[in-house]
ROSE-4610 file (N, C-alpha, C; in Angstrom, 1 decimal, always signed):
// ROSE-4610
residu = [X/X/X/X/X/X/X/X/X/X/X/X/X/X/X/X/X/X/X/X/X/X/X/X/X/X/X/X/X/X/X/X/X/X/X/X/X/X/X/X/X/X/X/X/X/X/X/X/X/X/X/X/X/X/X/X/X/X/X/X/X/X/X/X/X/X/X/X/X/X/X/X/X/X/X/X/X/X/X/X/X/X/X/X/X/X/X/X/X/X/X/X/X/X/X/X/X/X/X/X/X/X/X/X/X/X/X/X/X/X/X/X/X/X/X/X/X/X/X/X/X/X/X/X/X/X/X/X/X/X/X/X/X/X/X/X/X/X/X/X/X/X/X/X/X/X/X/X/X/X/X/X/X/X/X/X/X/X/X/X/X/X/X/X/X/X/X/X/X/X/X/X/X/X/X/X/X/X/X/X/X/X/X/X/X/X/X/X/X/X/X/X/X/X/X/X/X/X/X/X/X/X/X/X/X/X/X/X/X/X/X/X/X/X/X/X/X/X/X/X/X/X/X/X/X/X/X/X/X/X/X/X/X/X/X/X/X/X/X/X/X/X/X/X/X/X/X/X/X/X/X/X/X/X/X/X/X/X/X/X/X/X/X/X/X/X/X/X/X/X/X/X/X/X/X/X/X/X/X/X/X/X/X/X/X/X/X/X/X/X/X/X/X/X/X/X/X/X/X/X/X/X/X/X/X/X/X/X/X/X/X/X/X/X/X/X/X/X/X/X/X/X/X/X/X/X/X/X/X/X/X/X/X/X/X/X/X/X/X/X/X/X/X/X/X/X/X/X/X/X/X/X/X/X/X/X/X/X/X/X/X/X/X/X/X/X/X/X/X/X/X/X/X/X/X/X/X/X/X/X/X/X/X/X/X/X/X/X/X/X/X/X/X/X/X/X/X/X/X/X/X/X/X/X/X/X/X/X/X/X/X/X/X/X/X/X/X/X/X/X/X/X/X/X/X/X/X/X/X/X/X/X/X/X/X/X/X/X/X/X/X/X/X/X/X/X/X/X/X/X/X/X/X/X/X/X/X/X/X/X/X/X/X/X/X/X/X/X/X/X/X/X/X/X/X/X/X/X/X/X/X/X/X/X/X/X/X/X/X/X/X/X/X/X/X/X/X/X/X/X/X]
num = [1/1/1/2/2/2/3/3/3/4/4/4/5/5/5/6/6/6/7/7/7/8/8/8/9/9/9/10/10/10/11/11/11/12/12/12/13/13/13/14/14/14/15/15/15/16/16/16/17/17/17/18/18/18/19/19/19/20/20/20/21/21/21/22/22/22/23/23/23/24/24/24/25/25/25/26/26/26/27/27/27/28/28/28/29/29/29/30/30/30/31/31/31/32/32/32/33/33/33/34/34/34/35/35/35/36/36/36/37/37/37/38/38/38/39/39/39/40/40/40/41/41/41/42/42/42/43/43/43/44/44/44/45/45/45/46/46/46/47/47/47/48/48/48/49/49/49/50/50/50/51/51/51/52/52/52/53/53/53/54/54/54/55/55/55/56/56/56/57/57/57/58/58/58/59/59/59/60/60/60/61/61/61/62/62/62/63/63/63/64/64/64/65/65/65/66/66/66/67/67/67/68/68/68/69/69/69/70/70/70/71/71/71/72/72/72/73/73/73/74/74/74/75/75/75/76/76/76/77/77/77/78/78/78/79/79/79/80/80/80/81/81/81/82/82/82/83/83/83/84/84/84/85/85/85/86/86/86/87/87/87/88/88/88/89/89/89/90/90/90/91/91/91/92/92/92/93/93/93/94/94/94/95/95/95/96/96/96/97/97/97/98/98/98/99/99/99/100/100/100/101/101/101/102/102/102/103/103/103/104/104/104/105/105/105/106/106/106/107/107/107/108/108/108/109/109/109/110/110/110/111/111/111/112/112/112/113/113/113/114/114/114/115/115/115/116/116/116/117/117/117/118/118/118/119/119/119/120/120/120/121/121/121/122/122/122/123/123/123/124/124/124/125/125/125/126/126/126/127/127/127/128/128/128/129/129/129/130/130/130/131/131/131/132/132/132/133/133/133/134/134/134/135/135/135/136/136/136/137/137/137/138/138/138/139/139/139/140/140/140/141/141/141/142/142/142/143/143/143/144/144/144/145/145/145/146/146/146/147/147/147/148/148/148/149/149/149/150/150/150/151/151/151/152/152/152/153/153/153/154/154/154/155/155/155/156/156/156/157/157/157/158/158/158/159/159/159/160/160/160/161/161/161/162/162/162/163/163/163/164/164/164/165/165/165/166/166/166/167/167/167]
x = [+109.4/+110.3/+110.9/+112.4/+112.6/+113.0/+112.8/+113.2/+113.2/+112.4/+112.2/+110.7/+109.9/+108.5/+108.3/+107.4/+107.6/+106.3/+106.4/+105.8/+104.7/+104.8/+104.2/+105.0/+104.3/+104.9/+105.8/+106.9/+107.8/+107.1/+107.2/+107.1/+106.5/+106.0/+105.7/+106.8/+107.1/+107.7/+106.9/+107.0/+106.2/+107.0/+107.5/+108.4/+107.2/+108.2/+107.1/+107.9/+107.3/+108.0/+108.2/+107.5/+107.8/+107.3/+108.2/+108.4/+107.6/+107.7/+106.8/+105.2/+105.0/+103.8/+102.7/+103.9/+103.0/+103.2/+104.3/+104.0/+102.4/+102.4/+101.3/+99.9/+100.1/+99.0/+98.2/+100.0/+99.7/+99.3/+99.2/+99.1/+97.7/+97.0/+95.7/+94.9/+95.3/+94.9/+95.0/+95.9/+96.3/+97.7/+98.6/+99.9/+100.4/+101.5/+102.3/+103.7/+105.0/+106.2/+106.6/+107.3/+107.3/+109.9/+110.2/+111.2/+111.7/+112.0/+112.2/+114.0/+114.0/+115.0/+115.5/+115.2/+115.4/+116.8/+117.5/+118.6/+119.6/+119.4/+120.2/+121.0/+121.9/+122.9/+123.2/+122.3/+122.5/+123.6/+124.1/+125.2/+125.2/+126.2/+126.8/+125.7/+125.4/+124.8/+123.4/+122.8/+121.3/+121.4/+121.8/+122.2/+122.2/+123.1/+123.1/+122.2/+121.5/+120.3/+119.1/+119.0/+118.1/+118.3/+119.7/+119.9/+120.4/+120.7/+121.0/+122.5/+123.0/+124.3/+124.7/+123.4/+123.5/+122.2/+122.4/+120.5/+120.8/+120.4/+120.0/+119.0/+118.2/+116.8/+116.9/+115.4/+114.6/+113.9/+114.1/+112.6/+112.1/+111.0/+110.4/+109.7/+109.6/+109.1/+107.6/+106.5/+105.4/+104.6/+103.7/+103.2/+101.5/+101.1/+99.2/+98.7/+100.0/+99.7/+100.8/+101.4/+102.6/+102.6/+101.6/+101.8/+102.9/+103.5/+104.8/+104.6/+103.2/+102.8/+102.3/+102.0/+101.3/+101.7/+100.6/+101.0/+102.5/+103.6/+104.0/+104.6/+104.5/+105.2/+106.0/+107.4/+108.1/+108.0/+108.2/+108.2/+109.3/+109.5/+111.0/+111.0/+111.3/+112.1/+113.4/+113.2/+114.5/+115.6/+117.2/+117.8/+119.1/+119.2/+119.8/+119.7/+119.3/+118.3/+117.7/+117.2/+116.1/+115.0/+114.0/+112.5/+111.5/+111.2/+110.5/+109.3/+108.4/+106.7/+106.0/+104.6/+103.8/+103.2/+102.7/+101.7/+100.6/+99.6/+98.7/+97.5/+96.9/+96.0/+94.3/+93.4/+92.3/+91.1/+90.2/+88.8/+89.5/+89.0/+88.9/+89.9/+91.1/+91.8/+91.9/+92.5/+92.7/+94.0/+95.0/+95.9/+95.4/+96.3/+96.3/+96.6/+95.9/+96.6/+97.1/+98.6/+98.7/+98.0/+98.2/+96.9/+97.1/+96.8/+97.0/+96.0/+95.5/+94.4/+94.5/+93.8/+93.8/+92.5/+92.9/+91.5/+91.0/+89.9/+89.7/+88.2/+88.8/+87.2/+86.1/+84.6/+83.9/+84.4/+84.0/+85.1/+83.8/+82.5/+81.7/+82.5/+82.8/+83.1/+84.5/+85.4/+86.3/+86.4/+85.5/+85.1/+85.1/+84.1/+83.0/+84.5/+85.1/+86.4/+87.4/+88.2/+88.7/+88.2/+87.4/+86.5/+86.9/+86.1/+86.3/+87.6/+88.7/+90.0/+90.9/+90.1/+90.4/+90.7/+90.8/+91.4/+89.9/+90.6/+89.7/+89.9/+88.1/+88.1/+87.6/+88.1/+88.2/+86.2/+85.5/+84.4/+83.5/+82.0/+81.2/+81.3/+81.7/+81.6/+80.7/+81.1/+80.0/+79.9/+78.3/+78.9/+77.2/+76.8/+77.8/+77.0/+78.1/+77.8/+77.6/+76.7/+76.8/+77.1/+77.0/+77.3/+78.6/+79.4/+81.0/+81.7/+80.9/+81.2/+81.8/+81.7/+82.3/+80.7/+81.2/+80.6/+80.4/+81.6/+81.8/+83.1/+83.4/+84.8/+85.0/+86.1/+86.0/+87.9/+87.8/+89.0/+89.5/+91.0/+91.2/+93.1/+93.4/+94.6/+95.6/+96.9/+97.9/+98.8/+99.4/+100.3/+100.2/+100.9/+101.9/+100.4/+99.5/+98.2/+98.1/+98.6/+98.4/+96.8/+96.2/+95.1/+95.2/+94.6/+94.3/+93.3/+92.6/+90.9/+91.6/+90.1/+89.6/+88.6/+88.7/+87.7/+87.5/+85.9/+85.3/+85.0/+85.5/+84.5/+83.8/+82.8/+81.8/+82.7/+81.9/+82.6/+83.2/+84.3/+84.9/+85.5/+85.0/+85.5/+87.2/+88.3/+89.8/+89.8/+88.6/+88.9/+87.4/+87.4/+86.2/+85.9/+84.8/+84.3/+84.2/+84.4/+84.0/+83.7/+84.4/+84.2/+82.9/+82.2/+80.2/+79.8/+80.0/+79.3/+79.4/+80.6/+80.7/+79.5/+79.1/+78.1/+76.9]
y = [+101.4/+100.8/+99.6/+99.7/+98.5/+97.3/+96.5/+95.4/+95.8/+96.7/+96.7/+97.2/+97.1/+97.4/+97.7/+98.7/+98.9/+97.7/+97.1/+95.8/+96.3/+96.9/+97.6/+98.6/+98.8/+99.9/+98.7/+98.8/+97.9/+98.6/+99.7/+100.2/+101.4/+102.2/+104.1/+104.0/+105.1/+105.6/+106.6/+106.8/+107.6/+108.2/+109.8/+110.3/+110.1/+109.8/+110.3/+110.8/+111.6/+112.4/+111.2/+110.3/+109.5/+107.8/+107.2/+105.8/+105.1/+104.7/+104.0/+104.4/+105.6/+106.0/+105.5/+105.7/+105.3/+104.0/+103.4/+101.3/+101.4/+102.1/+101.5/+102.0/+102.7/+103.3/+102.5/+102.2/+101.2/+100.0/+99.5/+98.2/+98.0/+99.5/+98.7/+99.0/+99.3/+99.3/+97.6/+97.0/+95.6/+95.9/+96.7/+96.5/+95.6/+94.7/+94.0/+94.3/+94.4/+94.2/+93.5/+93.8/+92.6/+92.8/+94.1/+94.4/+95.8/+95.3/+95.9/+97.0/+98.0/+98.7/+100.0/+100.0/+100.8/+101.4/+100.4/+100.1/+99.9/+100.0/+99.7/+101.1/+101.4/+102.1/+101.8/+103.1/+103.1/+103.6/+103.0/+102.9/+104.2/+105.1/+106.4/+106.2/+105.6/+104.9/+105.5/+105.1/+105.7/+107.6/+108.0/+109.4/+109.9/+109.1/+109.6/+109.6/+108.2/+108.1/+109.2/+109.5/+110.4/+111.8/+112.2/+113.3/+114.4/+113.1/+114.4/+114.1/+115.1/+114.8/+113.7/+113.6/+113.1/+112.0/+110.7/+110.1/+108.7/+109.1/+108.0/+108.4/+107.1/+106.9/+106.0/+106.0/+104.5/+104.3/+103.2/+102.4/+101.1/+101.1/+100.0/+100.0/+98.4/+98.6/+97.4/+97.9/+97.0/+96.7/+95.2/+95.1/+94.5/+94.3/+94.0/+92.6/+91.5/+89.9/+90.1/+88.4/+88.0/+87.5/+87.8/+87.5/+88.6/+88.3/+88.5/+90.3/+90.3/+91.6/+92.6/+92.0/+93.2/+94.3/+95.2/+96.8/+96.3/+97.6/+97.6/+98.8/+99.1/+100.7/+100.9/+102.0/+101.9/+103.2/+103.5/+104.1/+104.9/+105.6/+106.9/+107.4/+107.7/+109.1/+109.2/+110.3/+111.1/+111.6/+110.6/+111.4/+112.6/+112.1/+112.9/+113.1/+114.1/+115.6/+115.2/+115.6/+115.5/+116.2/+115.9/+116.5/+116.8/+118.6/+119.1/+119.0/+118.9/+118.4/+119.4/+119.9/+121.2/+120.4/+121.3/+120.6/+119.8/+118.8/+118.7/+119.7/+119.9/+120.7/+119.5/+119.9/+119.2/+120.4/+119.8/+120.1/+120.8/+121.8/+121.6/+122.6/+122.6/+123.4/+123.5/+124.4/+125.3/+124.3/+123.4/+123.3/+121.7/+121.3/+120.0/+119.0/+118.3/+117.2/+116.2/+115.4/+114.3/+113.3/+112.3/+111.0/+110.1/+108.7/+107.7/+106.9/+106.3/+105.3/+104.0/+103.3/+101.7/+101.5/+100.3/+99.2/+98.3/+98.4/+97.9/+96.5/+95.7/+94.7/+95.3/+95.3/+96.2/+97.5/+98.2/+99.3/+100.1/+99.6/+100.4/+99.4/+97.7/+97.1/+97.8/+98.4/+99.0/+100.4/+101.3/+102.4/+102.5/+101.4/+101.1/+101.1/+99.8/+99.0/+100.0/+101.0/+101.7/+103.0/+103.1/+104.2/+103.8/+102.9/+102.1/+102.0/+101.9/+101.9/+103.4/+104.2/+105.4/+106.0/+106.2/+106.1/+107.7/+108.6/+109.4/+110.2/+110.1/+110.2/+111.8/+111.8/+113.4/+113.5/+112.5/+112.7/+111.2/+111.0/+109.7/+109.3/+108.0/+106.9/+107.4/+107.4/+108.2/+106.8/+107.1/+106.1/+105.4/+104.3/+104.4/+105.3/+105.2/+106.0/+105.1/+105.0/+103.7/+104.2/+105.7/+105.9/+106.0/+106.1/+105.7/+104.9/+103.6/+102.2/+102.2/+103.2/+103.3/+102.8/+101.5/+101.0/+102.2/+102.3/+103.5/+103.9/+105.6/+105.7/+106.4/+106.7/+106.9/+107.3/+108.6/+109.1/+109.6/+109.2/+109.7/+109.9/+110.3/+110.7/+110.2/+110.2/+109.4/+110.6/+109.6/+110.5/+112.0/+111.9/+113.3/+113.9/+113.9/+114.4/+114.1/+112.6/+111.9/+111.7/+112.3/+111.2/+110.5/+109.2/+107.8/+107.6/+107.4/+106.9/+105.7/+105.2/+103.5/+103.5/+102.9/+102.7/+101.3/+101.5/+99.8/+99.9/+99.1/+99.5/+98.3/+98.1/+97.4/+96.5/+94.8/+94.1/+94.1/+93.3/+93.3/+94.6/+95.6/+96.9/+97.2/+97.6/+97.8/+99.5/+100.4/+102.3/+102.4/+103.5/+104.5/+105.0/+104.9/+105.7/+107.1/+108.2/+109.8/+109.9/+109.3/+109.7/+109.8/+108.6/+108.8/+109.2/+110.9/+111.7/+112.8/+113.1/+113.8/+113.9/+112.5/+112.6/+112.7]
z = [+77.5/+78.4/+77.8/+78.0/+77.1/+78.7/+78.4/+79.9/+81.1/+81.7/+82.8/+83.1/+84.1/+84.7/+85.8/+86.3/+88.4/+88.3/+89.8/+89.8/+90.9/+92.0/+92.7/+94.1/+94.6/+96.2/+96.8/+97.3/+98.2/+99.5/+100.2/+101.5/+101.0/+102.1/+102.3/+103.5/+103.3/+104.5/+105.2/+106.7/+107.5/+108.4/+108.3/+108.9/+110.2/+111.6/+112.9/+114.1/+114.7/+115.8/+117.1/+117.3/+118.6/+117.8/+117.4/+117.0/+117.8/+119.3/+119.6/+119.8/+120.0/+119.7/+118.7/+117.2/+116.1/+116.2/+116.4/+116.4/+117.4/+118.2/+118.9/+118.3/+117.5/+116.7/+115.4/+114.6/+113.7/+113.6/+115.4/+115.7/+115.7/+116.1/+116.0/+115.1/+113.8/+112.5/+112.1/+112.9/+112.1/+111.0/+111.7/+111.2/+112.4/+112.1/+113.0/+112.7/+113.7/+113.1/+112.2/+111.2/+110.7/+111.2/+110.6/+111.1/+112.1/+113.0/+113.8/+113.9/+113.1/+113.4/+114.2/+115.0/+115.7/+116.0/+116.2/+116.7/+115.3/+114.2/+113.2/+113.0/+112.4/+112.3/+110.4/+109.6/+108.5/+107.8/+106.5/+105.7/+105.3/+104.6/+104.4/+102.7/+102.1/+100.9/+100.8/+102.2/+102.1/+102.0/+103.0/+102.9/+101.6/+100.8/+99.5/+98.9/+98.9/+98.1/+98.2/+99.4/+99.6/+99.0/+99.2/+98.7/+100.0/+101.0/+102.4/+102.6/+103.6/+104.2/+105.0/+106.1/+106.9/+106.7/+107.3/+107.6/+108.4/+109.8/+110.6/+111.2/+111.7/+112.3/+112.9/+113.8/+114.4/+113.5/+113.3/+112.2/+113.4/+112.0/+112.0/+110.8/+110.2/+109.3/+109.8/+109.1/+109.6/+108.4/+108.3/+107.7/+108.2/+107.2/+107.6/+107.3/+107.0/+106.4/+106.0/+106.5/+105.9/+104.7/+103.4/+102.2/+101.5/+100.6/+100.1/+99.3/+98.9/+98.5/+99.3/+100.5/+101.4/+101.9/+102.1/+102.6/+103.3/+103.5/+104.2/+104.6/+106.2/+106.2/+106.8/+106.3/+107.2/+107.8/+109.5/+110.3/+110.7/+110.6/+110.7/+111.3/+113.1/+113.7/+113.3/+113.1/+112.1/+113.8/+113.8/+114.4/+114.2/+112.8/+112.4/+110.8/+110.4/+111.4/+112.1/+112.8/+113.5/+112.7/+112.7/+112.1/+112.7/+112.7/+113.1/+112.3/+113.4/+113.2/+113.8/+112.7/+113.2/+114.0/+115.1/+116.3/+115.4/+116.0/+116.1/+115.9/+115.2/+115.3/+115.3/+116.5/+116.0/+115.7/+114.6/+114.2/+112.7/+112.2/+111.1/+110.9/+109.1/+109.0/+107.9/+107.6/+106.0/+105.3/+106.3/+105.6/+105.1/+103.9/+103.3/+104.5/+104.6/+105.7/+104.4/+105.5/+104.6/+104.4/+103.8/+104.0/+103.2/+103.9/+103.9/+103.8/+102.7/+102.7/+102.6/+103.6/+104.0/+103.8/+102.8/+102.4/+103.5/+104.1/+105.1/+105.2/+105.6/+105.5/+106.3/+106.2/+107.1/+108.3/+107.6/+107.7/+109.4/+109.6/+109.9/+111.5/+111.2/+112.6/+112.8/+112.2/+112.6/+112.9/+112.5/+113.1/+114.8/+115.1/+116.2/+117.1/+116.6/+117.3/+118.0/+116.5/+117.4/+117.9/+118.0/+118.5/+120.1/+120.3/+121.5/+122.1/+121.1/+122.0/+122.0/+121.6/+121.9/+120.8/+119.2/+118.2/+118.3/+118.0/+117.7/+116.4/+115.4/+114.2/+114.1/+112.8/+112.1/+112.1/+111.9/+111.8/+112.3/+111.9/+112.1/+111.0/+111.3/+109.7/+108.6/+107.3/+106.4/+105.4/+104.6/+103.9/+104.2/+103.0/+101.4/+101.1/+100.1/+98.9/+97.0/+97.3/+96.0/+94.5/+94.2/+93.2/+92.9/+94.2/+93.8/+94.4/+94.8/+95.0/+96.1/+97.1/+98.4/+99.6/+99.9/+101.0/+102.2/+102.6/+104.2/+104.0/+104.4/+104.5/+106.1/+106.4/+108.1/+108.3/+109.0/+108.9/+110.3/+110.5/+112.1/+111.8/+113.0/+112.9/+113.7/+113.0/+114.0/+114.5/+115.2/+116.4/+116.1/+114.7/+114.0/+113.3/+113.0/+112.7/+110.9/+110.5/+109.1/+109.4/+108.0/+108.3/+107.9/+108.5/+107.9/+107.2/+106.3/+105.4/+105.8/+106.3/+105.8/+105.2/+104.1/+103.4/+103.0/+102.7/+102.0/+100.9/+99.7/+98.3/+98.5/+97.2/+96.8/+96.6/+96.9/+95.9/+94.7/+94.3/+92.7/+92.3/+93.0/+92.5/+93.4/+92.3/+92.5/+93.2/+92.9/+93.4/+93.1/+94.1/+93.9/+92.3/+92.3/+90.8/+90.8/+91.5/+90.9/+89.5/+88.5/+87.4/+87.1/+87.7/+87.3/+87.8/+88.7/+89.3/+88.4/+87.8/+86.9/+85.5/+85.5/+83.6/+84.2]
């Protein structure tokens, strides 16, 4: 690469079938608004970028700390096109779910937390597991059926280790 570097993720995008649904979903993970577009009316520019004919939405974009690097997501109902979403399916399935993992501080008091506010998980908090520096991990699903992982590593540690299950 000569003069230039990716520095990190700017946003994810999260196509979703009902906008306020997932604001209210993402809110109690500890996303906050940070911009609110709902109401914006995108330039003929983005369309292109994407690669479509057409592209307007509701957004929102949300983040988890107003420090200048933090998560940030943005939230998409698609109105034109519109985007069709497979049902919900719950318990267990053959297909890939999508997935989304958030690093989470004590991940077992957040389990508990949104358990209690109704947040219903793919399973019971598991965990640890010390041979691959995962404190607890714990998975549930939003509106559109994303899973979410939250996970906790070990202190100091940047990712899970698998590799040292392997030798």
């Amino acid at each position: 690469m000569t003069g230039w570097s990716t520095e990190a993720f700017y946003h994810t995008v999260l196509d979703v079938s009902d906008l306020d649904a997932s604001i209210a979903f993402y809110s109690k993970l500890g996303f906050k608004v940070l911009d609110d577009r709902r109401d914006a009316k995108w330039p003929d520019f983005v369309a292109k970028n994407f690669g479509m004919e057409r592209a307007q939405g509701r957004g929102t974009l949300m983040c988890v700390s107003d420090e200048p690097g933090a998560t940030m997501l943005d939230l998409i109902e698609w109105v034109e096109p519109k985007k069709a979403f497979p049902p919900v399916r719950a318990g267990r399935t053959r297909d890939v779910p999508r997935i989304v993992a958030l690093r989470v501080k004590n991940v077992a008091a957040a389990y508990e937390d949104l358990k209690r506010d109704g947040i219903q998980f793919t399973n019971e908090l598991t965990g640890p597991f010390e041979d691959l520096g995962v404190v607890g991990v714990a998975c549930c699903r939003d509106p559109d059926g994303t899973i979410v992982e939250l996970i906790e590593l070990a202190p100091g540690l940047r990712h899970s280790q698998p590799n040292k299950l392997a030798k």
